[in-house]
C-alpha positions as CSV (number, residue, x, y, z in Angstrom):
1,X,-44.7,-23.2,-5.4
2,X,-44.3,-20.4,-2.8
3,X,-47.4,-21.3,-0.4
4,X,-49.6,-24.1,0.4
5,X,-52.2,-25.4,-2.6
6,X,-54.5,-28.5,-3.1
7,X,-55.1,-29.7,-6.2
8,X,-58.1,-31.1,-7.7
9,X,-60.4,-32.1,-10.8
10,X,-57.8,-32.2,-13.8
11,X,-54.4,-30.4,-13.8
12,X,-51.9,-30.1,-16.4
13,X,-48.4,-29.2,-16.1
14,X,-46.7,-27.6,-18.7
15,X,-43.7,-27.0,-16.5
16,X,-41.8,-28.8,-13.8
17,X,-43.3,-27.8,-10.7
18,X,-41.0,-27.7,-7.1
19,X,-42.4,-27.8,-4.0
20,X,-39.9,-26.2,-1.4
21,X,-39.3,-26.7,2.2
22,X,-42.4,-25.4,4.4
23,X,-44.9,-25.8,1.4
24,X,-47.2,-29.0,1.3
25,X,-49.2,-29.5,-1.8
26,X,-51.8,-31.7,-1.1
27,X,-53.4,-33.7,-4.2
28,X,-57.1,-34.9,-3.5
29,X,-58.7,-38.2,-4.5
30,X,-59.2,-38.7,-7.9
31,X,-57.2,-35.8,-9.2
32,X,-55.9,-36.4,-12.9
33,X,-52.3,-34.6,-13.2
34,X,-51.3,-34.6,-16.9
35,X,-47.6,-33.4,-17.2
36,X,-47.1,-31.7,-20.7
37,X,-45.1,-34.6,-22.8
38,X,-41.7,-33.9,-25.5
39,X,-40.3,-36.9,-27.8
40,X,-37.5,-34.7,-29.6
41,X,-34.1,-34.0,-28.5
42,X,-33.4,-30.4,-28.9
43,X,-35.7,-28.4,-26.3
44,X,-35.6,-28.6,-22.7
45,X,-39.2,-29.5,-22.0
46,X,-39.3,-32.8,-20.3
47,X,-41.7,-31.5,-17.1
48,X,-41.6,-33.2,-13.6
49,X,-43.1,-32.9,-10.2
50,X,-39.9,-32.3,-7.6
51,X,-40.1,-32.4,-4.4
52,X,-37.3,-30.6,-2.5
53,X,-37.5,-30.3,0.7
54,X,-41.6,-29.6,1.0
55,X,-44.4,-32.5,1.4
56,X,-46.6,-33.7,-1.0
57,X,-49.8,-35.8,0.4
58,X,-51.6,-37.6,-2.9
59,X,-53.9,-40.1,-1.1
60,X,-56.6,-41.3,-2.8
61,X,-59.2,-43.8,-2.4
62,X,-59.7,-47.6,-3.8
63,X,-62.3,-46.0,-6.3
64,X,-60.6,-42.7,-6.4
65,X,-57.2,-43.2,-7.5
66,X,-54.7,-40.0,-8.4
67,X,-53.6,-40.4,-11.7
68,X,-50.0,-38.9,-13.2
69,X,-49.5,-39.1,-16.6
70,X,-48.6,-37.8,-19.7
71,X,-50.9,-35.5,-21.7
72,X,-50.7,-37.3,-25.1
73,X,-53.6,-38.9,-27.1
74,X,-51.5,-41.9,-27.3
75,X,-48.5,-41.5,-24.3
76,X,-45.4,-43.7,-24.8
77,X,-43.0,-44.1,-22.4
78,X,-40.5,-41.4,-21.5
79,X,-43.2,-38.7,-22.3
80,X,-42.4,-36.6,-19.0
81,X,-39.7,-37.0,-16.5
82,X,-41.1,-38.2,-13.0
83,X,-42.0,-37.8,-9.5
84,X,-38.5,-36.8,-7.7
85,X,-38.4,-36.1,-3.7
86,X,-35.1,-35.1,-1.6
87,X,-34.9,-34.6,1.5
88,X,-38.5,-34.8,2.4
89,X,-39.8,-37.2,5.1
90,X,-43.6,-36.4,5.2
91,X,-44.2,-36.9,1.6
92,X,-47.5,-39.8,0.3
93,X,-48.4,-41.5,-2.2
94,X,-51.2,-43.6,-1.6
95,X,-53.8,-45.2,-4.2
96,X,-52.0,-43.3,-7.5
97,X,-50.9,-44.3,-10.7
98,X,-47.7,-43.2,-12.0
99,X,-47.0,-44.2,-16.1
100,X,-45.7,-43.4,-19.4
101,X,-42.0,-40.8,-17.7
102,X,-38.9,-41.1,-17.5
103,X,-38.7,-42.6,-13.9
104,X,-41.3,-43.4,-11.9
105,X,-41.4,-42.2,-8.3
106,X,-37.7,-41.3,-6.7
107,X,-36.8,-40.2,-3.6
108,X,-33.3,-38.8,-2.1
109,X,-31.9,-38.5,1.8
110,X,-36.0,-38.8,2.4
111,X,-38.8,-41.5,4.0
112,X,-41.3,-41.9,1.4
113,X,-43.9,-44.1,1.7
114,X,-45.2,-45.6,-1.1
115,X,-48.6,-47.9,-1.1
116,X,-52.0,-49.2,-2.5
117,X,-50.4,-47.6,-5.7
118,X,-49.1,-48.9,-9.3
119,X,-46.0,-47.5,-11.3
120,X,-46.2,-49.0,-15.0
121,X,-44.7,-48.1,-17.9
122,X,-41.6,-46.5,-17.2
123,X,-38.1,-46.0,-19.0
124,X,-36.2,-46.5,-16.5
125,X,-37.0,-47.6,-12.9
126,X,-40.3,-47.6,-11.2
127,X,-39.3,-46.9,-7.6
128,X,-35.8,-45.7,-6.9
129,X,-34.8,-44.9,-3.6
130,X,-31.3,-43.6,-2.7
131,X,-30.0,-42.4,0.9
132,X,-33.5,-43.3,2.2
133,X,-35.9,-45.3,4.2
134,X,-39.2,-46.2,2.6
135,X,-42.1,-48.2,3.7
136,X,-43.0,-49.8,0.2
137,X,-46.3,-51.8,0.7
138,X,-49.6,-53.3,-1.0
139,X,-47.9,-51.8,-4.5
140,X,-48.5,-53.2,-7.7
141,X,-45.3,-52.4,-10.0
142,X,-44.8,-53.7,-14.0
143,X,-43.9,-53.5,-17.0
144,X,-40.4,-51.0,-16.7
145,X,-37.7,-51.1,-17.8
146,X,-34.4,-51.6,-16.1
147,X,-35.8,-52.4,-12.7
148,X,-39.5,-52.3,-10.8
149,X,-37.7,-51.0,-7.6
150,X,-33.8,-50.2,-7.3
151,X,-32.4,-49.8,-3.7
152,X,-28.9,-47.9,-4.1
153,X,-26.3,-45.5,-1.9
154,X,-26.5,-46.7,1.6
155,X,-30.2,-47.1,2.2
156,X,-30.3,-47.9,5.6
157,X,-33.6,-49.5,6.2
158,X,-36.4,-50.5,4.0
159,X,-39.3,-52.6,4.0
160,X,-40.8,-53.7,0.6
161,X,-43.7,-55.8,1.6
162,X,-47.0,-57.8,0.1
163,X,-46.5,-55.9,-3.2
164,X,-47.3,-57.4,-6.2
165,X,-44.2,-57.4,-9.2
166,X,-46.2,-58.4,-12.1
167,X,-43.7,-58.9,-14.9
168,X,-40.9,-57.2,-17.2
169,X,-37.2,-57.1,-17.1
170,X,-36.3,-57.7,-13.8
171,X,-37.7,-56.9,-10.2
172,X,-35.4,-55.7,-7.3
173,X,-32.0,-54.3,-7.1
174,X,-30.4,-53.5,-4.3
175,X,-26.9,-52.1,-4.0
176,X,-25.4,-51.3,-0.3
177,X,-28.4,-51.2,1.5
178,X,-30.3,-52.3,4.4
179,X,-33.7,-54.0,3.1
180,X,-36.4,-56.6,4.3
181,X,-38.4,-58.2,1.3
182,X,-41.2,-59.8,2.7
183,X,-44.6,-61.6,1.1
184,X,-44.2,-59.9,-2.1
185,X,-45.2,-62.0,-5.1
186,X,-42.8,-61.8,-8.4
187,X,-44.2,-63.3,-11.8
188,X,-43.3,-63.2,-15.7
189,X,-39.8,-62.0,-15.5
190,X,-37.1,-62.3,-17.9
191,X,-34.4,-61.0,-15.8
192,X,-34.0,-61.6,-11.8
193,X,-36.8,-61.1,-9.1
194,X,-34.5,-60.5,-6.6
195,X,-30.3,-59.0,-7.0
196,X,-28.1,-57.9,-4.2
197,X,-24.6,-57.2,-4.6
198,X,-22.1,-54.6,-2.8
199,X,-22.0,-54.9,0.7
200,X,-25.9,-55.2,1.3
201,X,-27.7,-56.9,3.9
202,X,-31.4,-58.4,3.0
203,X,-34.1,-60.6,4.8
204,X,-36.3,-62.3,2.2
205,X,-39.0,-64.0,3.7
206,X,-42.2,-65.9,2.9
207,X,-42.5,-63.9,-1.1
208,X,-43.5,-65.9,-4.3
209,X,-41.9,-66.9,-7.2
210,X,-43.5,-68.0,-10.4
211,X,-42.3,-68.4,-14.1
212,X,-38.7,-66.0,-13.6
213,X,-36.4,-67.0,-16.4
214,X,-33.3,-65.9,-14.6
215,X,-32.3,-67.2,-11.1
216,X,-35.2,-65.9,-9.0
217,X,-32.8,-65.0,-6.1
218,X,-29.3,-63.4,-7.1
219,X,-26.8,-62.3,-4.6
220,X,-23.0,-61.0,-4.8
221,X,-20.7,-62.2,-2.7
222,X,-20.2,-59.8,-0.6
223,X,-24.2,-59.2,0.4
224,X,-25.3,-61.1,3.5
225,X,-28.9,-62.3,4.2
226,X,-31.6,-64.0,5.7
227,X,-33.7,-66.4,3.4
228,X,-36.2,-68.4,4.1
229,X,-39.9,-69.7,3.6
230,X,-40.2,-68.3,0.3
231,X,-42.3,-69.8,-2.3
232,X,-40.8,-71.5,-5.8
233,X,-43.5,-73.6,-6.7
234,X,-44.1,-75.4,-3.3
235,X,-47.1,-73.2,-3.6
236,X,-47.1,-72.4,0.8
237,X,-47.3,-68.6,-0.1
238,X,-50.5,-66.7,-0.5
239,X,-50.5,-63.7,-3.6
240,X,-51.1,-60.4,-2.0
241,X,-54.7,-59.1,-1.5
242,X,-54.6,-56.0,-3.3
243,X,-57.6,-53.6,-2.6
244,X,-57.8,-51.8,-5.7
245,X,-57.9,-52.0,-9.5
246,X,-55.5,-52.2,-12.4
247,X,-56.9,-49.2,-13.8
248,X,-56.1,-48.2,-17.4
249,X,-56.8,-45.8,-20.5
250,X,-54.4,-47.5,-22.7
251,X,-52.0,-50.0,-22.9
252,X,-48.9,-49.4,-23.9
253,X,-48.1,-52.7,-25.9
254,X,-44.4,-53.6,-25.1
255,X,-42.4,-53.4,-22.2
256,X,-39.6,-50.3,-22.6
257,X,-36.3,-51.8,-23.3
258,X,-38.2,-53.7,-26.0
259,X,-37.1,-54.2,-29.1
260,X,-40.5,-52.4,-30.3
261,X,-39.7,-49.5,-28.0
262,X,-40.6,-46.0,-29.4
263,X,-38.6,-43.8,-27.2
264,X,-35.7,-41.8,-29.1
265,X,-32.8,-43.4,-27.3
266,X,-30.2,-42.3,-30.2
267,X,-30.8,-39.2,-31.5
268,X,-29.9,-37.7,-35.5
269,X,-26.1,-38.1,-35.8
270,X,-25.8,-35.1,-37.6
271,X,-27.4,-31.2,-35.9
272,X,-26.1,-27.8,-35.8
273,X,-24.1,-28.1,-33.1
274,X,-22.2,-31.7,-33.1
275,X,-21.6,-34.9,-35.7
276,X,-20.9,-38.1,-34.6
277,X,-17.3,-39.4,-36.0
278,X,-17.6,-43.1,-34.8
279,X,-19.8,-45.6,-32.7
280,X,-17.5,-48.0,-31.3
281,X,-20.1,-51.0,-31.9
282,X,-18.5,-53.7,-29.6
283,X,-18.5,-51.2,-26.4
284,X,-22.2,-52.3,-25.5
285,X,-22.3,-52.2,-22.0
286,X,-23.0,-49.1,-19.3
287,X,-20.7,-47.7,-16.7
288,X,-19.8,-44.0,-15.8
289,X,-16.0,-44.5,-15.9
290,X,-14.1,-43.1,-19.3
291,X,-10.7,-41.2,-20.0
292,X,-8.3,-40.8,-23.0
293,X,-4.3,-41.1,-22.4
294,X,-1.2,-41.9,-24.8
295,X,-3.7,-42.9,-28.0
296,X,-6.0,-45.1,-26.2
297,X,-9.8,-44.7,-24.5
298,X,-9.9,-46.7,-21.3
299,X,-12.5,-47.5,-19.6
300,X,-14.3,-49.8,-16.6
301,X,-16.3,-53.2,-17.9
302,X,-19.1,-53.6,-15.9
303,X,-20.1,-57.2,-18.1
304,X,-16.2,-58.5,-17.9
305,X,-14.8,-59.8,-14.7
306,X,-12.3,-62.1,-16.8
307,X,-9.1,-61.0,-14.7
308,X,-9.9,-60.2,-11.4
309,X,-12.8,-60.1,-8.6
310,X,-14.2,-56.5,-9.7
311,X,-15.0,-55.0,-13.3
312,X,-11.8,-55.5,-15.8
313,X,-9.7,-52.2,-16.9
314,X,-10.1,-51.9,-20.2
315,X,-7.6,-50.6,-22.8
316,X,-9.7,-49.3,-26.2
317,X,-7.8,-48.6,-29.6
318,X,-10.1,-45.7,-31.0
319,X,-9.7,-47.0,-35.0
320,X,-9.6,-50.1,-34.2
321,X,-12.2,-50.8,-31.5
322,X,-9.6,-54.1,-30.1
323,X,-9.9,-54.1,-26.1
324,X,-7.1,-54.9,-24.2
325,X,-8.5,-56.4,-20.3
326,X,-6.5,-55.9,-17.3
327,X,-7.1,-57.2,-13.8
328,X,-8.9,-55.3,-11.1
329,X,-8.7,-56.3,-7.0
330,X,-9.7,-53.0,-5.2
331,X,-11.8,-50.9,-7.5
332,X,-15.3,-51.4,-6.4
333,X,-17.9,-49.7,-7.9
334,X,-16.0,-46.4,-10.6
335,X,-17.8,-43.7,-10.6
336,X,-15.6,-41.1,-12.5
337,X,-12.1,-41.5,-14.0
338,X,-9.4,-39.1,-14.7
339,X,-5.9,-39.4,-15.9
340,X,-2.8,-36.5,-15.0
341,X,-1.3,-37.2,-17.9
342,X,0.8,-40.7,-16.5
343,X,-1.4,-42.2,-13.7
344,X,-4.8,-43.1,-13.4
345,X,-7.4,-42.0,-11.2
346,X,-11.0,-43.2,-10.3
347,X,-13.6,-42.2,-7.9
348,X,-15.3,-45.6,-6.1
349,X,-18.8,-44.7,-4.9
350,X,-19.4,-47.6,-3.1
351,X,-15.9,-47.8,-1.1
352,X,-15.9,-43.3,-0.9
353,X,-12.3,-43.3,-1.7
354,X,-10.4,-41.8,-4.8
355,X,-7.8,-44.1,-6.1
356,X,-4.7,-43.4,-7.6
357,X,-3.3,-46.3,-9.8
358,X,-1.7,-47.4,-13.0
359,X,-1.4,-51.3,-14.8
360,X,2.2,-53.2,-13.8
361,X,3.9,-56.0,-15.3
362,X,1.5,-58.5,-14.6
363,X,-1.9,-57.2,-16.0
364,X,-3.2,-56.0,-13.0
365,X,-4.1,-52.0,-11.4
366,X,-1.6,-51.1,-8.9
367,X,-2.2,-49.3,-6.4
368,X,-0.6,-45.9,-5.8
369,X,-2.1,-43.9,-3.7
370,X,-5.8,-43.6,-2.1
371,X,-8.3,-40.8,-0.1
372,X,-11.3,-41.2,1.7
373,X,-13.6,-38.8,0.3
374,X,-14.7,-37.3,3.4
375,X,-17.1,-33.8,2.4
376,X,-20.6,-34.5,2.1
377,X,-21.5,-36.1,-1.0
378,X,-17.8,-36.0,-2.6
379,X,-18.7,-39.2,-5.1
380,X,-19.9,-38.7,-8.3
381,X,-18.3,-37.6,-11.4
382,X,-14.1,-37.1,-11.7
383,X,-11.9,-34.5,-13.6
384,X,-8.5,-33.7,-13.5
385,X,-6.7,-30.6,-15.0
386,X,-3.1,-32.1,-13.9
387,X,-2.9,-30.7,-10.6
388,X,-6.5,-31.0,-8.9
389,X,-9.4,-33.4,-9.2
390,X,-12.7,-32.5,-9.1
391,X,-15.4,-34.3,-8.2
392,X,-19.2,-33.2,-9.0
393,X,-22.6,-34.2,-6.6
394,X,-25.9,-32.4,-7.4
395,X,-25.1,-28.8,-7.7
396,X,-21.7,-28.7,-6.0
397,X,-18.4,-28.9,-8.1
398,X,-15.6,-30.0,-5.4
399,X,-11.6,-29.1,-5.7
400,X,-9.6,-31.6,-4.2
401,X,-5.8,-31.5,-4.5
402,X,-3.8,-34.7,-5.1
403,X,-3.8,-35.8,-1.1
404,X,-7.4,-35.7,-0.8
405,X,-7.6,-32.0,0.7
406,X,-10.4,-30.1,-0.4
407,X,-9.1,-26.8,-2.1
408,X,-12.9,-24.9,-3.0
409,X,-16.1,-25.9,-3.9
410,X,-18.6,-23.7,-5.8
411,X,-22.0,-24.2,-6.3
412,X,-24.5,-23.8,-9.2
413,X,-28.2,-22.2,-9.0
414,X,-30.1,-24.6,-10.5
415,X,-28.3,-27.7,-10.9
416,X,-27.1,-26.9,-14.0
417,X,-25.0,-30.0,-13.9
418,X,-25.7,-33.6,-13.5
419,X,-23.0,-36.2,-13.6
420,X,-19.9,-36.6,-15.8
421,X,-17.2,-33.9,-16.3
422,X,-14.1,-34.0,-18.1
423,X,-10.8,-31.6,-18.4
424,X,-10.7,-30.6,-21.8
425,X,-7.9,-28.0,-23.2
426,X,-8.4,-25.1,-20.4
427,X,-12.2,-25.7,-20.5
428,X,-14.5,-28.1,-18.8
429,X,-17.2,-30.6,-20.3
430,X,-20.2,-31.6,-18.8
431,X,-23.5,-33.3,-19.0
432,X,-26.4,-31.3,-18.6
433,X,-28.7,-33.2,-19.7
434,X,-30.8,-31.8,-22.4
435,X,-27.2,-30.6,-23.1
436,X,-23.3,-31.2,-23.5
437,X,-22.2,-27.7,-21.4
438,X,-18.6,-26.2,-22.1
439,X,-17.3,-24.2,-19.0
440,X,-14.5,-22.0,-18.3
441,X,-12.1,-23.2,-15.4
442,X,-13.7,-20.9,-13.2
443,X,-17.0,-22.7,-14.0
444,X,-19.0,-20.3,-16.0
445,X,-20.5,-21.2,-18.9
446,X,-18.4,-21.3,-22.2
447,X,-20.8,-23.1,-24.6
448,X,-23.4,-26.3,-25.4
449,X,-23.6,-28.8,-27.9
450,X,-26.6,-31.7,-27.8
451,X,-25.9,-34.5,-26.8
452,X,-25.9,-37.8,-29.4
453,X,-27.8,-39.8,-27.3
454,X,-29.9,-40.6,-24.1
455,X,-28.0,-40.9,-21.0
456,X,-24.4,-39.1,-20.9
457,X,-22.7,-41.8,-18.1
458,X,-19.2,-40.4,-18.8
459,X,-16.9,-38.7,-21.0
460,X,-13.3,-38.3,-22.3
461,X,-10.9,-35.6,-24.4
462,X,-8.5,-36.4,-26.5
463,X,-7.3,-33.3,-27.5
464,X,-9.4,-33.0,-30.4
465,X,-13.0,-34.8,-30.3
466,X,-15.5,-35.3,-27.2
467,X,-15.9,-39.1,-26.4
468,X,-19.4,-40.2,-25.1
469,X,-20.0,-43.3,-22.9
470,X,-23.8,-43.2,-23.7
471,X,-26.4,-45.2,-21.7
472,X,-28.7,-45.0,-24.9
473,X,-31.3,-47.7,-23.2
474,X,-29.3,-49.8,-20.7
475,X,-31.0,-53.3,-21.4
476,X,-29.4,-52.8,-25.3
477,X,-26.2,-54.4,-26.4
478,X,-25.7,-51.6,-28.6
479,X,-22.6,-49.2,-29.3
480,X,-22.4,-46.8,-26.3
481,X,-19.0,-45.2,-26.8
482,X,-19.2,-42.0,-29.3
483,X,-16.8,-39.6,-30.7
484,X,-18.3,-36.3,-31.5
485,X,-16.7,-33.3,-33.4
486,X,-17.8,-30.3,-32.0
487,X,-19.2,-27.9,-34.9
488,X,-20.6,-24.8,-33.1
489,X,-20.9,-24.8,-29.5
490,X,-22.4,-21.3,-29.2
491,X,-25.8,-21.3,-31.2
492,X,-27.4,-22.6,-28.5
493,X,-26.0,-21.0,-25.2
């Protein structure tokens, strides 16, 4: 959008619309926004509302909600990607309905409040806040699938209050933030209400608790809090008074993550620009940390903490799929890992520090050599080409050299690249999303390939094949590592 515009009556989008800084698109009560939906693989069509830096009002009325959704007769979820805000602090959303994409509502470096509203429906999370400090409130939030609401990187204060959580996998996640959890009510979860780990500090007061198969209340050891006068069946807290209606045109009939999901997590093993080798079946968990060095795949375990406090390094024979598990006492939270060809190295999002390490005698990481990563945003994402690193955030590819100096940084138009890079024989591999993008070193493009499956978390080289640490959906216990033979990475570029 390049100037101000209201919208009104019924509007479909067909393409991801951005609202800039110093444009506010203002979305009257009951508006209908129908976002054009894709279930294949192959074409880049999954359309979104972004906010970047501009303001969005949506405020509607009890009896006049705003409705975003996907365009299909009968929408699943996934159909369309999501509401996404950064750095926007006078963005609404008040009395809508967000269902059926790929996130709900997310918001970056922003205040967004969100209230009087329900997010259903979703493949991923519901609300997502990063960097930011919401007022969530007098929400009703269900049926998605990883989490309801996710608090991570360094919120430092929200208030998620008198909402209603009404049921799925699991409620709220928080990760190294600030947050007060106050009067919600939390019912028919399989999962946890309420998790905290890494270095968060939470008030939960006076919320409701009934029927949560998992502990109710979850937190790591290193989270602090305040709890107390919440309700687990002494029934002294009220349910929140919501003023509006669970409207619906169709229900969806399993929660995503299901086993009756329809969303096309793993896509044809077989196209014209990639095959799938092997699946390594017993790598079933997420993380975003992969490399390849002297024969083996190593990787981060974020479900095995058998040898130390934090995840377990993991040594991977390729044929054989046997996993080797060594100890871990200073790696908090990989994001990204590299190897120079004799050393390890790993990006920590949480701490903001590159590590340098390798495995002695005893079965534990040793530390070698660590940097604060220091330049804005420096945290996601790690390559190395045996003399520099490089780490990738949003648009920006950064060149550090081996002490932690930054050498260059160059940044894309359009984003065209979105997490996990890897040094590959003179070229570069990345995740783009919609595709696998080959790049020369001076980071133009060299080629694509499709990716195998949903979510590309990480991946490694090893001289020969692309390996894929695949999210697929992250509730499965599936195979999520993949080795891919690239058969022509130019048809599509």
């Amino acid at each position: 959008m390049t100037e101000d515009t209201t919208w009104s009556g019924l509007i479909h989008v067909y393409d991801t619309v951005t609202v800039p800084k110093n444009v506010t698109l203002k979305i009257l009560p009951g508006t209908w926004v129908e976002f054009k939906h894709y279930r294949g693989y192959t074409e880049d069509t999954s359309v979104s509302l972004f906010i970047a830096g501009g303001t969005v009002i949506a405020i509607g009325t009890p009896s006049q909600q705003i409705w975003f959704t996907s365009d299909a007769e009968v929408p699943i979820n996934g159909d369309w990607g999501g509401i996404s805000c950064a750095g926007t602090n006078a963005t609404v959303f008040k009395y809508v309905i967000v269902e059926f994409s790929t996130i709900g509502i997310e918001q970056w470096n922003s205040r967004v409040n969100i209230s009087h509203s329900i997010v259903r429906w979703v493949n991923t999370e519901g609300i997502a806040v990063f960097s930011s400090s919401p007022l969530i409130e007098y929400n009703l939030l269900y049926g998605n699938a990883y989490h309801e609401l996710i608090l991570e990187l360094q919120n430092p204060n929200v208030t998620v209050r008198y909402n209603i959580f009404k049921g799925g996998h699991n409620g709220i996640h928080v990760e190294t933030s600030n947050v007060t959890i106050e009067g919600n009510y939390f019912v028919n979860y399989s999962g946890r209400a309420i998790s905290g780990v890494e270095f968060s500090n939470m008030s939960i007061i006076g919320n409701k608790f009934e029927n949560i198969s998992d502990a109710p209340v979850w937190l790591g050891p290193t989270t602090s809090n305040t709890t107390f006068d919440n309700d687990f069946g002494s029934g002294t807290v009220s349910i929140p008074n919501l003023d509006f209606p669970d409207s619906k045109r169709i229900e969806l009939g399993y929660i995503p993550g299901d086993s009756k999901d329809q969303y096309l997590y793993i896509y044809p093993e077989v196209d014209e620009t990639r095959r799938v080798i092997k699946r390594l079946k017993n790598e079933s968990t997420i993380g975003a940390a992969l490399t390849y060095m002297n024969g083996s795949l190593w990787r981060f375990n974020l479900a095995s903490y058998s040898k130390g406090p934090y995840q377990d390094f993991v040594k991977i024979d390729p044929n054989t799929g046997k996993n080797t598990f060594y100890g871990n006492d200073f790696v908090f939270n990989p994001r990204g890992l590299a190897t120079d060809g004799h050393n390890f190295w790993v990006n920590d999002l949480t701490l903001r520090k590159i590590f340098k390490f390798t495995i002695n005698s005893s079965g534990y990481l040793e530390l070698l050599y660590s940097f604060n990563v220091s330049y804005v945003g420096g945290y996601a994402s790690l390559a190395c080409d045996g003399t520099f690193l490089y780490t990738l955030t949003g648009s920006t590819v950064h060149k550090i050299d081996m002490t932690g100096n930054l050498v260059s940084e160059i940044t894309f138009q359009g984003a065209p690249l979105w997490g996990s890079i890897v040094w590959a024989d003179n070229f570069f591999w990345g995740d783009s999303g919609i595709h696998l993008t080959k790049w020369y070193s001076n980071w133009t493009l060299a080629g694509k390939i499709y990716p195998v499956a949903w979510g590309t978390d990480a991946l490694a080289w090893d001289g020969t094949y692309l390996w894929a640490l695949q999210r697929t959906c992250e509730l499965w216990t599936d195979g999520k590592i993949f080795q891919i033979e690239i058969i022509n990475d130019q048809i599509i570029i």
